[in-house]
VMD Tcl script that builds the backbone (N, CA, C; Angstrom):
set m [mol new atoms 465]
animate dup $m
set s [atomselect $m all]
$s set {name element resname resid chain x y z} {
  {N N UNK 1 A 2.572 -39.049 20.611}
  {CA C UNK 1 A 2.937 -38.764 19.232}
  {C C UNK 1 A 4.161 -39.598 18.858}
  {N N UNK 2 A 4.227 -39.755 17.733}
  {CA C UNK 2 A 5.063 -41.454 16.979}
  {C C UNK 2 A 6.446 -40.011 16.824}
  {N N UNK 3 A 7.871 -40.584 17.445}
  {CA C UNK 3 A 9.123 -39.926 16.875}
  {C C UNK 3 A 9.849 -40.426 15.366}
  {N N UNK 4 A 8.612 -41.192 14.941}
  {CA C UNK 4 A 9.066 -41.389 13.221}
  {C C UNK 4 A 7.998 -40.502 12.285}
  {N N UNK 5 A 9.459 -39.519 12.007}
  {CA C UNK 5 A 8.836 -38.690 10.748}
  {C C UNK 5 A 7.735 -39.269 9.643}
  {N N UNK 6 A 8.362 -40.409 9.192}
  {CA C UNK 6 A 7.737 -41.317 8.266}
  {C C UNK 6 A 6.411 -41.777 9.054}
  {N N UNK 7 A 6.521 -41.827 9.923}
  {CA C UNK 7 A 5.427 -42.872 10.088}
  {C C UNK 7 A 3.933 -41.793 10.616}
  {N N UNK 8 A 4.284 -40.425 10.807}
  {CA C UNK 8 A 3.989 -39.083 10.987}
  {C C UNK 8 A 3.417 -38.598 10.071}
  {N N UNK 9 A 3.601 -39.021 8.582}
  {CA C UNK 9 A 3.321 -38.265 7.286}
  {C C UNK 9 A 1.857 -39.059 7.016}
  {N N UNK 10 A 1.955 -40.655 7.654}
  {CA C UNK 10 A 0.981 -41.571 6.742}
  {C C UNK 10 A -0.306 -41.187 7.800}
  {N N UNK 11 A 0.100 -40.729 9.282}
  {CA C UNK 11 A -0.780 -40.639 10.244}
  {C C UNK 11 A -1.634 -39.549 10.204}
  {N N UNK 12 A -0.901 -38.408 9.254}
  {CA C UNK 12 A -1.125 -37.023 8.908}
  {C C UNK 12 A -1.992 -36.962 7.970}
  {N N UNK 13 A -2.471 -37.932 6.918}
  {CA C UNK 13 A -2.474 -37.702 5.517}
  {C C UNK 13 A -2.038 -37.009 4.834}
  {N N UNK 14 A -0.747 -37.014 4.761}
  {CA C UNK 14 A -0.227 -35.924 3.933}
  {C C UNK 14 A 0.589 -36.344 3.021}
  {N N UNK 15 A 0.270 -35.412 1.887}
  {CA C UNK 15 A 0.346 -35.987 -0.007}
  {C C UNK 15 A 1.985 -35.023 0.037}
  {N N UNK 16 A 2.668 -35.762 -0.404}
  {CA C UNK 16 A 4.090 -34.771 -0.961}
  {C C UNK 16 A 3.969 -34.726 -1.767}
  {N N UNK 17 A 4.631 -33.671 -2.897}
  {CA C UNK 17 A 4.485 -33.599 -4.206}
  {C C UNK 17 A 5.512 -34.274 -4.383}
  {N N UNK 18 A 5.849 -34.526 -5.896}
  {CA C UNK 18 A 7.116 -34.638 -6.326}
  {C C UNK 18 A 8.702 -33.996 -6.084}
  {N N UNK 19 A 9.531 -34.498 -5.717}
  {CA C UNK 19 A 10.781 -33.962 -5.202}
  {C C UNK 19 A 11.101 -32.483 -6.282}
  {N N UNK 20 A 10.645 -31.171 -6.311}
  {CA C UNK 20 A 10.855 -30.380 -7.231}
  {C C UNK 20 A 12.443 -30.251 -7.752}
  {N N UNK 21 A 12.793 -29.621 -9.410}
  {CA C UNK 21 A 13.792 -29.925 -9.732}
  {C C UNK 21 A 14.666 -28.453 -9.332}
  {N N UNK 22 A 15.856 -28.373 -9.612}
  {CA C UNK 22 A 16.547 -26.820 -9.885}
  {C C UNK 22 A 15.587 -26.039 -11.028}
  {N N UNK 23 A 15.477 -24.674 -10.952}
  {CA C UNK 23 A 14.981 -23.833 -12.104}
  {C C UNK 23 A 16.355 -23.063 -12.122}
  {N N UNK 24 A 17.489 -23.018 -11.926}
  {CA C UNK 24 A 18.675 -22.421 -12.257}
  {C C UNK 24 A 19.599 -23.436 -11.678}
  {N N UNK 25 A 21.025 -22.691 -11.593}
  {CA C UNK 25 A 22.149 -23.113 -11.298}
  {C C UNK 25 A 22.372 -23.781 -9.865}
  {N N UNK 26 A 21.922 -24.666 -9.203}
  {CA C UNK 26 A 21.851 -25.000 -7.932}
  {C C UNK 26 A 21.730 -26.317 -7.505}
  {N N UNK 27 A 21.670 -26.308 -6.396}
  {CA C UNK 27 A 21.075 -28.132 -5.927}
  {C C UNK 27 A 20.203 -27.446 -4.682}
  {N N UNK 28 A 18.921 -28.605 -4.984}
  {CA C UNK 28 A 18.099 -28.331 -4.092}
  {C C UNK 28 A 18.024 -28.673 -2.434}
  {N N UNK 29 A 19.212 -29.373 -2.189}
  {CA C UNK 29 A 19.660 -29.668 -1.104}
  {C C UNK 29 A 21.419 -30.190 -0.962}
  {N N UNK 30 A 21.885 -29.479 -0.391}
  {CA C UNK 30 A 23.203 -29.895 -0.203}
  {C C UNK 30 A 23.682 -30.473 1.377}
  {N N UNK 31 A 24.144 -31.931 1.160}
  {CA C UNK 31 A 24.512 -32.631 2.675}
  {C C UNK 31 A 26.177 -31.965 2.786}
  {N N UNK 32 A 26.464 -31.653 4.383}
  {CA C UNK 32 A 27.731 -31.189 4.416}
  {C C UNK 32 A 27.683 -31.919 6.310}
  {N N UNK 33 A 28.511 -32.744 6.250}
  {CA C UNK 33 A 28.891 -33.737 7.530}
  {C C UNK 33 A 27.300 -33.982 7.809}
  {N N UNK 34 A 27.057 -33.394 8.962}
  {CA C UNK 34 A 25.193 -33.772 9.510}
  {C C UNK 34 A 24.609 -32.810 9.005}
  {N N UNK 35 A 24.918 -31.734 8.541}
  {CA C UNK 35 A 23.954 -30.818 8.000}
  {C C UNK 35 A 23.287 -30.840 6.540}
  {N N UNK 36 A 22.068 -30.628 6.412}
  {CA C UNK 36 A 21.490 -30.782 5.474}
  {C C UNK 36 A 20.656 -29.068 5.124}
  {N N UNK 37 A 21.528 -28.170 4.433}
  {CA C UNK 37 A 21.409 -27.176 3.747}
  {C C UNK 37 A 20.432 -26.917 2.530}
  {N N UNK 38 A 19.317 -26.880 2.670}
  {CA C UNK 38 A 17.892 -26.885 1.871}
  {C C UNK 38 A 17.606 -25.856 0.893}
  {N N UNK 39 A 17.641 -25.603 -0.191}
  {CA C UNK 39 A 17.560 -24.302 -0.687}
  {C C UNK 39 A 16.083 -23.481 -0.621}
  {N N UNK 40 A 16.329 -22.610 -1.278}
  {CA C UNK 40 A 14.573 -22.027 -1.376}
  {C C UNK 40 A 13.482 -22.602 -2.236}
  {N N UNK 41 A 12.395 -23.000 -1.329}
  {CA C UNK 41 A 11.658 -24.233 -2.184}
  {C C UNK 41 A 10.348 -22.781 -1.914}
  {N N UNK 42 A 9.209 -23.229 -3.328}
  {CA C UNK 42 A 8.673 -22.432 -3.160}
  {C C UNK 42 A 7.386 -23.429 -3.336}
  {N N UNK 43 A 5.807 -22.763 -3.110}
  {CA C UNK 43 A 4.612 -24.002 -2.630}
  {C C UNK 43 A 4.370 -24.656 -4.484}
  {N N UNK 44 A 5.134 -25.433 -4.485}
  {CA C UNK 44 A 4.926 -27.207 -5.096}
  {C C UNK 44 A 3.986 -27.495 -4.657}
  {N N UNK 45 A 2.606 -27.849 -5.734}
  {CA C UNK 45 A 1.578 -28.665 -5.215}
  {C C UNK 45 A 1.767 -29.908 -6.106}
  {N N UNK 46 A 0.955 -30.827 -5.429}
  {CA C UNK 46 A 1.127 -32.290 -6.217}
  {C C UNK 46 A 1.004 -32.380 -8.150}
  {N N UNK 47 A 0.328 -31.523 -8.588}
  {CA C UNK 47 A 0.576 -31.536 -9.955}
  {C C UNK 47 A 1.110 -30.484 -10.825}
  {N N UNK 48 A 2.302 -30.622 -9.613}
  {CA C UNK 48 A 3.382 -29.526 -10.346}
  {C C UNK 48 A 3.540 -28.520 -10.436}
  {N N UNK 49 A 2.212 -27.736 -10.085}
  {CA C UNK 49 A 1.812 -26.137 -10.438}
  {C C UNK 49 A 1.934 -25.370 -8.511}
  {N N UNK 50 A 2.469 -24.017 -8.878}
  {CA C UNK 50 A 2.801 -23.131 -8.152}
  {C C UNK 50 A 1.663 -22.444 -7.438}
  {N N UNK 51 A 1.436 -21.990 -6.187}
  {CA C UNK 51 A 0.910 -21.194 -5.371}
  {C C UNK 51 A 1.494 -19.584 -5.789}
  {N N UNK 52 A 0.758 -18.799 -6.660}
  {CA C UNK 52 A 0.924 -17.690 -6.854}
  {C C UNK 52 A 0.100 -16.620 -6.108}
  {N N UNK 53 A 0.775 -15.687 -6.282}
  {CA C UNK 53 A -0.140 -14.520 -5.520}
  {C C UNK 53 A 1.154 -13.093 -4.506}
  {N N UNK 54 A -0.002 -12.256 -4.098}
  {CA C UNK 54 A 0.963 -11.611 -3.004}
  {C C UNK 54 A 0.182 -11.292 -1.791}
  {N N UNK 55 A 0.335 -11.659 -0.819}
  {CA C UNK 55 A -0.182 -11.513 0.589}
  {C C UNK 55 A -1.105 -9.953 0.271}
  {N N UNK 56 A -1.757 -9.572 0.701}
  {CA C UNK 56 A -2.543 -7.852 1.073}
  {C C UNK 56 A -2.652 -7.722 -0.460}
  {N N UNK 57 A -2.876 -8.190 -1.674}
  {CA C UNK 57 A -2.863 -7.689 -2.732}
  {C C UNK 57 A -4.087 -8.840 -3.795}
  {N N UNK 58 A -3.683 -10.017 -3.675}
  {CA C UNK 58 A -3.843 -11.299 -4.425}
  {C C UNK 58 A -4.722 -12.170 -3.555}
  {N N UNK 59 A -3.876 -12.325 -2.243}
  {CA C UNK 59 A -4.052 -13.322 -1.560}
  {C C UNK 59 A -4.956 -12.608 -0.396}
  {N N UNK 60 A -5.287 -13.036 0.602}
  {CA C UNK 60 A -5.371 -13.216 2.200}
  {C C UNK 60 A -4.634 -13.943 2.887}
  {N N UNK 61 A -4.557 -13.557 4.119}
  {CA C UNK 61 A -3.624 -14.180 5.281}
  {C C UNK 61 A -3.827 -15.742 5.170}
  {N N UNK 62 A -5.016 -16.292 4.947}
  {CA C UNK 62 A -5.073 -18.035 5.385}
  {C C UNK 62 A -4.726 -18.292 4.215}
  {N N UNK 63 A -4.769 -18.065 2.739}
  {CA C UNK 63 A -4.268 -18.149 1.581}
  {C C UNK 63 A -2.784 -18.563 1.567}
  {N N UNK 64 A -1.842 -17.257 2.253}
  {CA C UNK 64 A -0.565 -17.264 2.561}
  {C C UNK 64 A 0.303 -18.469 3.501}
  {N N UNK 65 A -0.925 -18.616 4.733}
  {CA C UNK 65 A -0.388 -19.735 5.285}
  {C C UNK 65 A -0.249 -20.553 4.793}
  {N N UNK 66 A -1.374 -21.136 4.201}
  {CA C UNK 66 A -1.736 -22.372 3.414}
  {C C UNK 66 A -0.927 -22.711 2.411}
  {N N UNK 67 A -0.104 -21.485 1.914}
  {CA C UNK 67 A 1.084 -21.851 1.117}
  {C C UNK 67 A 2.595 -21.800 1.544}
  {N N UNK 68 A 2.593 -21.948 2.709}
  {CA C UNK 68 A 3.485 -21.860 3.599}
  {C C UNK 68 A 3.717 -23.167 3.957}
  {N N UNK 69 A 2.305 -23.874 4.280}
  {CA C UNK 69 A 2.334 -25.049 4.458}
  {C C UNK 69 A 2.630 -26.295 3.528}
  {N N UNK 70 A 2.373 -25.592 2.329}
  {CA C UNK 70 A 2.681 -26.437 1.023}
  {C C UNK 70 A 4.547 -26.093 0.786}
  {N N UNK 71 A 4.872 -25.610 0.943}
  {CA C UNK 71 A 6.256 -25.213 0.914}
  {C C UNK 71 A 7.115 -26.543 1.568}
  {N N UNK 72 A 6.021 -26.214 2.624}
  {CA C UNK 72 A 6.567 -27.518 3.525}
  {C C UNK 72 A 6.885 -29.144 2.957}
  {N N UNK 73 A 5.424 -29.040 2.408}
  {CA C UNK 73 A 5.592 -30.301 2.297}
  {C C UNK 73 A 6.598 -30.682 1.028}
  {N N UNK 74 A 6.605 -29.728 -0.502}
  {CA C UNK 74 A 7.712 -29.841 -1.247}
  {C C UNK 74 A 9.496 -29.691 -0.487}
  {N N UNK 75 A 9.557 -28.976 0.561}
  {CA C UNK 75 A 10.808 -29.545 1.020}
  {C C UNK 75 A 10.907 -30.937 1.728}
  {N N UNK 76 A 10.053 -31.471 2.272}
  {CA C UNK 76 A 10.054 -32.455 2.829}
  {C C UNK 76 A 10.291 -33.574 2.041}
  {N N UNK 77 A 9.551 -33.352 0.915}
  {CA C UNK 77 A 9.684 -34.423 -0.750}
  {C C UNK 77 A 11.553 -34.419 -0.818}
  {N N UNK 78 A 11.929 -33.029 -0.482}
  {CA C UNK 78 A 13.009 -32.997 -1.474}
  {C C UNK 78 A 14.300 -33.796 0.155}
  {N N UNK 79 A 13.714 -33.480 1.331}
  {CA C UNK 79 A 14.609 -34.197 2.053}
  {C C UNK 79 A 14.614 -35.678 1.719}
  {N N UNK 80 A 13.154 -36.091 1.354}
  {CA C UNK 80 A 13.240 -37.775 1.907}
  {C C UNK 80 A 14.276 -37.846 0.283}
  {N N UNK 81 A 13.889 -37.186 -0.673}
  {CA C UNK 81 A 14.478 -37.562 -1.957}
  {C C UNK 81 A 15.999 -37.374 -1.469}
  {N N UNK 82 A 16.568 -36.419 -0.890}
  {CA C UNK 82 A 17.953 -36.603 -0.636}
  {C C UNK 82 A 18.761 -37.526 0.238}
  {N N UNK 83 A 17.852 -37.717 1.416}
  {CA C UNK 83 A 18.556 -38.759 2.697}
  {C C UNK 83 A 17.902 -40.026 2.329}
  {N N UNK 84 A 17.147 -40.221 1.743}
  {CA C UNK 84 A 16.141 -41.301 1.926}
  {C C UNK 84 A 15.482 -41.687 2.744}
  {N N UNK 85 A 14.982 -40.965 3.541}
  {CA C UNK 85 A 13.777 -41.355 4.496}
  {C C UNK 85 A 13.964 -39.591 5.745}
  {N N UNK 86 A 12.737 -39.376 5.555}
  {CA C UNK 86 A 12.737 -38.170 6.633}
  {C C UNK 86 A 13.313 -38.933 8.200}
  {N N UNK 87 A 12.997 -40.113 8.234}
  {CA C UNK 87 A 13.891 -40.695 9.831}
  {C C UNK 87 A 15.142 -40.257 9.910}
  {N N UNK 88 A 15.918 -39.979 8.920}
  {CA C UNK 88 A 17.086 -39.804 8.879}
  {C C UNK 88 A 17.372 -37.793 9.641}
  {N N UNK 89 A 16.196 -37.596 9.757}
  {CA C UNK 89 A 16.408 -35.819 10.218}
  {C C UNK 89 A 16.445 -36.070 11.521}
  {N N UNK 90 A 17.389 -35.361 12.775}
  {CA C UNK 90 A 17.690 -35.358 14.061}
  {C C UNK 90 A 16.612 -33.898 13.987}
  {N N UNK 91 A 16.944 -32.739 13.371}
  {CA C UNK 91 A 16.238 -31.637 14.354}
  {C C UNK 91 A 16.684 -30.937 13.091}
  {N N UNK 92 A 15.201 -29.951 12.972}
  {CA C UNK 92 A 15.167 -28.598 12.222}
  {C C UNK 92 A 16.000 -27.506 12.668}
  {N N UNK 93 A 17.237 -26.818 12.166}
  {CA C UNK 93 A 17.817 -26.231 12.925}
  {C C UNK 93 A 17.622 -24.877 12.803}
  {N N UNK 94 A 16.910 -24.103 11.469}
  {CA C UNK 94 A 16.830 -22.723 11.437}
  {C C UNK 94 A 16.375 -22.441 10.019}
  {N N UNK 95 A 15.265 -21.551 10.093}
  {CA C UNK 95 A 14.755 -21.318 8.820}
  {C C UNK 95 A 14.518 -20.071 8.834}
  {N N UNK 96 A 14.463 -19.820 6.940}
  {CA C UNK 96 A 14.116 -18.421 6.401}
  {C C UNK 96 A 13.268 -18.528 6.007}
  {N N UNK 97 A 12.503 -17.617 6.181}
  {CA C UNK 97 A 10.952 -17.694 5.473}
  {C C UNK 97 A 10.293 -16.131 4.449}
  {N N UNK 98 A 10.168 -16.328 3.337}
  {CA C UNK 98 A 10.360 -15.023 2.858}
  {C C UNK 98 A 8.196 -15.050 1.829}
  {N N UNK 99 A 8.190 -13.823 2.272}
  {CA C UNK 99 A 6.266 -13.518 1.847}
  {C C UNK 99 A 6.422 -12.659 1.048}
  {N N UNK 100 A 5.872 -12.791 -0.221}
  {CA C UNK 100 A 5.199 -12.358 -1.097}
  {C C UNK 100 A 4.343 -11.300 -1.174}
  {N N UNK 101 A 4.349 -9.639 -0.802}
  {CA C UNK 101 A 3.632 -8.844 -0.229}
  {C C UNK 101 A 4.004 -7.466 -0.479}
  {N N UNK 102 A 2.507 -7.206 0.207}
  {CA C UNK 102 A 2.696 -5.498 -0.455}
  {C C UNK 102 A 3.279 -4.774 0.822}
  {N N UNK 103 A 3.530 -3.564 0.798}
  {CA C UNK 103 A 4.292 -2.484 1.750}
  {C C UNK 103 A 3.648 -2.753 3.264}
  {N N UNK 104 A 2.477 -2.955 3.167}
  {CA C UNK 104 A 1.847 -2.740 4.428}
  {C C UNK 104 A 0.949 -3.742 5.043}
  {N N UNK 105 A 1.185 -5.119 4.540}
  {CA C UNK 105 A 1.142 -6.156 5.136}
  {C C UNK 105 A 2.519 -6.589 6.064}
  {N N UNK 106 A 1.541 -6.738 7.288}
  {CA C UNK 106 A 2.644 -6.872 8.657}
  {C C UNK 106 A 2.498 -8.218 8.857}
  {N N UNK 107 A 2.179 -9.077 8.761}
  {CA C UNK 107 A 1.891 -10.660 9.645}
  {C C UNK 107 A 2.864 -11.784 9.229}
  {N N UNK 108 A 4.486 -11.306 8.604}
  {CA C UNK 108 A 4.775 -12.521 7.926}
  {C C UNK 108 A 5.188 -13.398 8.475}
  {N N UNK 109 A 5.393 -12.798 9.878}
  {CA C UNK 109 A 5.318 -14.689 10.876}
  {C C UNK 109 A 4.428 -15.446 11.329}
  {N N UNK 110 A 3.068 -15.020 11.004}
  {CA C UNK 110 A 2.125 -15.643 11.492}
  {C C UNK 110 A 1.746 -16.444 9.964}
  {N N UNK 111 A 2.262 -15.915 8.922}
  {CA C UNK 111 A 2.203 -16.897 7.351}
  {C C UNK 111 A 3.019 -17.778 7.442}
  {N N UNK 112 A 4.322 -17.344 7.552}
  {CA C UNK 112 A 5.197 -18.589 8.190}
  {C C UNK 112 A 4.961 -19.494 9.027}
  {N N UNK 113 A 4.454 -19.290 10.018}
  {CA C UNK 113 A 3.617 -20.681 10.732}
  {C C UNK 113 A 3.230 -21.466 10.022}
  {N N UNK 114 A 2.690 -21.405 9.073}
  {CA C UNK 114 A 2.243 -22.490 8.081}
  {C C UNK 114 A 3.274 -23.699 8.265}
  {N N UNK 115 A 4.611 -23.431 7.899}
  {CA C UNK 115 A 5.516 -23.768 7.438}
  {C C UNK 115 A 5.768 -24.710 8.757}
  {N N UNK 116 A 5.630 -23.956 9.995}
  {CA C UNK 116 A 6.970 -23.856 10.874}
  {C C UNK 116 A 5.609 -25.340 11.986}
  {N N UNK 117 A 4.247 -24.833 11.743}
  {CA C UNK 117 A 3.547 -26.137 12.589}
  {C C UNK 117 A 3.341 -27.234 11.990}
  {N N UNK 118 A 3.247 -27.271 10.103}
  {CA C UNK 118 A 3.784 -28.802 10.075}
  {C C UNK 118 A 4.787 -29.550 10.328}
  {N N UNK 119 A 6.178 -28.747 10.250}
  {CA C UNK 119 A 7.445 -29.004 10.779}
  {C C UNK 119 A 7.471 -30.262 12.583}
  {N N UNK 120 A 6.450 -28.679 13.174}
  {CA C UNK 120 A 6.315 -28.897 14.531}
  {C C UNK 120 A 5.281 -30.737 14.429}
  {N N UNK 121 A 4.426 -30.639 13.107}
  {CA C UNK 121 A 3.234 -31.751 13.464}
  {C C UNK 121 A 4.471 -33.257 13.002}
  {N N UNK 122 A 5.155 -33.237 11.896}
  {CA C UNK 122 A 5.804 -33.728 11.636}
  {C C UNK 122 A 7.634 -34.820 12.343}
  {N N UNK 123 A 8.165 -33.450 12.994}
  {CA C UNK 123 A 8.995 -33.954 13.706}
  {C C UNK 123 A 8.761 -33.749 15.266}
  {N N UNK 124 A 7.496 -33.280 15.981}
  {CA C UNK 124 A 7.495 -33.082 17.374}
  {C C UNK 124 A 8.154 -31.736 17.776}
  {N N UNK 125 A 7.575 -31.680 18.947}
  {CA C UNK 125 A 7.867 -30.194 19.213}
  {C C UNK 125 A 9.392 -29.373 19.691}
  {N N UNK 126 A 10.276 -30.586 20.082}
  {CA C UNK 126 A 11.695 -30.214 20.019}
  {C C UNK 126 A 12.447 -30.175 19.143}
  {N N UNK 127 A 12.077 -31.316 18.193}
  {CA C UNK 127 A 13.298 -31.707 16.521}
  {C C UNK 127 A 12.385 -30.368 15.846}
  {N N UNK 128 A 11.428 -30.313 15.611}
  {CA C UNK 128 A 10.225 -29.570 14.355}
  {C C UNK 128 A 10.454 -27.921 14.879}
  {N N UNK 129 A 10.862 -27.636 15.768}
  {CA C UNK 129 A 10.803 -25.988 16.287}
  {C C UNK 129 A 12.600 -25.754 16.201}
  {N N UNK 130 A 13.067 -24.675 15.111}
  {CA C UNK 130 A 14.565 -23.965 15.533}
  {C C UNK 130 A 14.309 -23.056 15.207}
  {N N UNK 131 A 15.242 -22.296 15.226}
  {CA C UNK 131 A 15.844 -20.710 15.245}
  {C C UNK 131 A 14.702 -20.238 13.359}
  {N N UNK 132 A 14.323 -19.213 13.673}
  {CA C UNK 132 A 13.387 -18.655 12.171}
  {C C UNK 132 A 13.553 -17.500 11.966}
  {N N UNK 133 A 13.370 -16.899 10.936}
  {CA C UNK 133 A 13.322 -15.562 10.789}
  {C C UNK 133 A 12.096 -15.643 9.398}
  {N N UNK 134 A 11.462 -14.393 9.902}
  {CA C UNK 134 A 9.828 -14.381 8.574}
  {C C UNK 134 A 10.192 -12.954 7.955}
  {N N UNK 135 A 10.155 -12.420 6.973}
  {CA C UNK 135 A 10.855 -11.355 6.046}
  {C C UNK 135 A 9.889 -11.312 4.703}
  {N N UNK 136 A 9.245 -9.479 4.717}
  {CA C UNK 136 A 8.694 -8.886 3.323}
  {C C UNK 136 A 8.999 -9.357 2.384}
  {N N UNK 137 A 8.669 -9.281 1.099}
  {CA C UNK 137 A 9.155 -9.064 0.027}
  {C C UNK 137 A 8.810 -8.629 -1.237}
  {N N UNK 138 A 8.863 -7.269 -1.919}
  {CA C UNK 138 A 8.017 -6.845 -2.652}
  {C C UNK 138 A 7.768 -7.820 -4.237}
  {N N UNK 139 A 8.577 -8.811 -4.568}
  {CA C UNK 139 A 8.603 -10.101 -5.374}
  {C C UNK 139 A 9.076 -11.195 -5.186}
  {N N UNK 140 A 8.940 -12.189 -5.483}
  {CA C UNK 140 A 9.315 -13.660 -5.297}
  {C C UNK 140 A 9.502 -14.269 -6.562}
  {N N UNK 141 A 10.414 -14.928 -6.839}
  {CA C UNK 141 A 10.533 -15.465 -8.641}
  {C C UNK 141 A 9.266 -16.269 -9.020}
  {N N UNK 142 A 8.726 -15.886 -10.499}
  {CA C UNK 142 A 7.128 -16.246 -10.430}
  {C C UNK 142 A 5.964 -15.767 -10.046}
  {N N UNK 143 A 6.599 -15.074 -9.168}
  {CA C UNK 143 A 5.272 -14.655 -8.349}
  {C C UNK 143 A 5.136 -15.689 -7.298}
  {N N UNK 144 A 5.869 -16.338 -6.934}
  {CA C UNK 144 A 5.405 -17.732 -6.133}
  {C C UNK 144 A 4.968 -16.606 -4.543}
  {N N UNK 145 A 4.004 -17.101 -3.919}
  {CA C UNK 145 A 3.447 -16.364 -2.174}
  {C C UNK 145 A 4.638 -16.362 -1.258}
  {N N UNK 146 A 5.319 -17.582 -1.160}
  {CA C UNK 146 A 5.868 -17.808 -0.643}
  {C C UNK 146 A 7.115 -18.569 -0.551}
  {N N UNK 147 A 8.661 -18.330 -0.579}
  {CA C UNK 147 A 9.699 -18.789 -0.274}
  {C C UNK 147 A 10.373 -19.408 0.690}
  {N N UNK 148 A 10.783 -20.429 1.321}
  {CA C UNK 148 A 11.885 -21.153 2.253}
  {C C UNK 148 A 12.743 -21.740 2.334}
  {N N UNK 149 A 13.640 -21.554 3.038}
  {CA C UNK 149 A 15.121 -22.106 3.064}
  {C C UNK 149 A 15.235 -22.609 4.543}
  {N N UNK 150 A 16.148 -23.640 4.458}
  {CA C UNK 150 A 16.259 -24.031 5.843}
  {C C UNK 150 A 17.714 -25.044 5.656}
  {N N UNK 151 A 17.612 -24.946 7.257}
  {CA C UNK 151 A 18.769 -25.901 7.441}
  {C C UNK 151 A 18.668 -27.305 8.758}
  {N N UNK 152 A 19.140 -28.860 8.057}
  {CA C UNK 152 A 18.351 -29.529 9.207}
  {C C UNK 152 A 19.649 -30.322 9.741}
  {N N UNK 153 A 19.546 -31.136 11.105}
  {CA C UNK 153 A 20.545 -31.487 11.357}
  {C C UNK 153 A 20.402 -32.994 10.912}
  {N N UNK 154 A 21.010 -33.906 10.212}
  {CA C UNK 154 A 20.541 -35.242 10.173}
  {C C UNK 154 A 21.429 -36.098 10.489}
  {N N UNK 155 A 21.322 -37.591 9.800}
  {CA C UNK 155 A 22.121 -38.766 10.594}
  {C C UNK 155 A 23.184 -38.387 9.468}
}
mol reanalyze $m
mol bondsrecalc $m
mol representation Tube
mol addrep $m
């Protein structure tokens, strides 16, 4: 497996959307020395429009992943848009992952996977795997399925 992110995405076929903008008061990524502080990106598909729904209610489980995985790839838009080139990421260091769901849907780390094995397909299995936490939530702004935040270590 190639240790260039970039060169990972074209091998992948994988479409980024557009670098999504702020919907409030924020920046969608803030650099602080090597750290690169990611805010909550929610599933951005390529023409702009949102992955809505709620896990056990709206959706199904592969539904949820699948927008877990799109999450992904709009943060990934928004890294290369900030560092200029995903090469520039040393290692994923810890993510939040927040699901869209009713009381009694239990699986939100196995929705988070979505998130957490393109990471893994993307940067390899030491940089692409850190510290996670997967967490309920009886709303998400929008309605969006799924929420993530993360933090990466870069050049």
């Amino acid at each position: 497996m190639s240790s260039n992110p970039e060169k990972r995405i074209q091998e992948l076929h994988l479409t980024l959307p557009p670098a999504p903008k702020p919907v409030a008061v924020y920046k969608t990524a803030v650099k602080y020395g090597n750290l690169l502080f990611v805010s909550g990106h929610g599933p951005l598909k390529a023409d702009k429009s949102m992955i809505t729904g709620r896990l056990g209610k709206d959706m199904d489980f592969d539904q949820g992943k699948e927008a877990a995985r799109q999450v992904g790839l709009a943060i990934l838009a928004t890294v290369r848009d900030v560092l200029g080139s995903l090469d520039k990421v040393k290692r994923l260091l810890k993510t939040y992952g927040m699901v869209n769901c009713t009381d009694n849907f239990l699986d939100h780390p196995k929705v988070i996977n979505g998130f957490s094995e393109l990471m893994k397909d993307v940067f390899g299995e030491d940089a692409g795997v850190g510290a996670r936490s997967a967490v309920g939530h009886n709303s998400l702004p929008g309605n969006i399925a799924v929420e993530i935040e993360c933090i990466f270590e870069v050049e």
